[in-house]
C-alpha positions as CSV (number, residue, x, y, z in Angstrom):
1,X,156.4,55.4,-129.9
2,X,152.9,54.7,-129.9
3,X,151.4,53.2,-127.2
4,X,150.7,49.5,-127.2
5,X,147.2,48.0,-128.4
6,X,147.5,45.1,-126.0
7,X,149.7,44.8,-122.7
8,X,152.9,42.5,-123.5
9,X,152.3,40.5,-120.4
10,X,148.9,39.8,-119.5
11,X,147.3,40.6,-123.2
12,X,144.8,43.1,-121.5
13,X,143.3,45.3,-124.3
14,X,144.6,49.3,-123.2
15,X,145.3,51.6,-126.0
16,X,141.4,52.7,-126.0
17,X,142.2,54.3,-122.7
18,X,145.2,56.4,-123.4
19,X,143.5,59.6,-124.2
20,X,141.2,59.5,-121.6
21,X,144.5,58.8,-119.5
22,X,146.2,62.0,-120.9
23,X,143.2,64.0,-119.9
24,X,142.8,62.7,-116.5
25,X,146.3,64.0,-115.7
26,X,146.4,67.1,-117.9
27,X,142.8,68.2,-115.7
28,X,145.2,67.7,-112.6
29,X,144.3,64.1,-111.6
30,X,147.8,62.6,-110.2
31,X,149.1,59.5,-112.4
32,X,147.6,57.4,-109.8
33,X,144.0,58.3,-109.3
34,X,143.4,58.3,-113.5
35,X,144.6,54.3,-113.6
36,X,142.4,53.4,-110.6
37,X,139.8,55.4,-112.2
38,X,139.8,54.2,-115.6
39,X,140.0,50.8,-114.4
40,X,143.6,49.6,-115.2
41,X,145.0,47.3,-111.8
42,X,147.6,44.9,-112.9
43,X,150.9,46.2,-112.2
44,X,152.2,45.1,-115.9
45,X,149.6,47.4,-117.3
46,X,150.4,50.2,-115.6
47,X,154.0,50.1,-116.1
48,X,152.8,50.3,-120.1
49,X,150.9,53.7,-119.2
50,X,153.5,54.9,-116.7
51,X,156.6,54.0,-118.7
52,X,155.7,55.2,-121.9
53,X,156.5,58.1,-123.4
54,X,154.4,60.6,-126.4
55,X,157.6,60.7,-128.8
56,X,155.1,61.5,-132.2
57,X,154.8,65.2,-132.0
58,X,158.5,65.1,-132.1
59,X,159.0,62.8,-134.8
60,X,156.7,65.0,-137.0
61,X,159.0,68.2,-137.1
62,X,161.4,66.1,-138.7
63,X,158.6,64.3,-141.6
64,X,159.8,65.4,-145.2
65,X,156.7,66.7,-147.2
């Protein structure tokens, strides 16, 4: 799945912020401390970040060439 250009509920712009998002966490940053840093609040927003899930890298080991 690929993340969401817009939340569903509120219709707050967020898909800009996903990488950013990745690397805040991959650099050790807890899940946390990258949303309130990267400005997201609203708890529907953060349930888009928090409940999605990077499914693409495992779609493409199954794309016929």
């Amino acid at each position: 799945m690929i993340i969401p250009i817009r939340c569903f509920s509120c219709g707050k712009p967020f898909a800009h912020l996903y990488e950013k998002y990745k690397n805040l966490v991959k650099d050790g940053k807890t899940q946390k401390e990258a949303l309130d840093e990267l400005g997201i609040t609203r708890m529907c927003c953060r349930a888009q970040f928090l409940g999605h899930s990077d499914v693409l890298p495992l779609i493409n080991k199954f794309k016929k060439y």
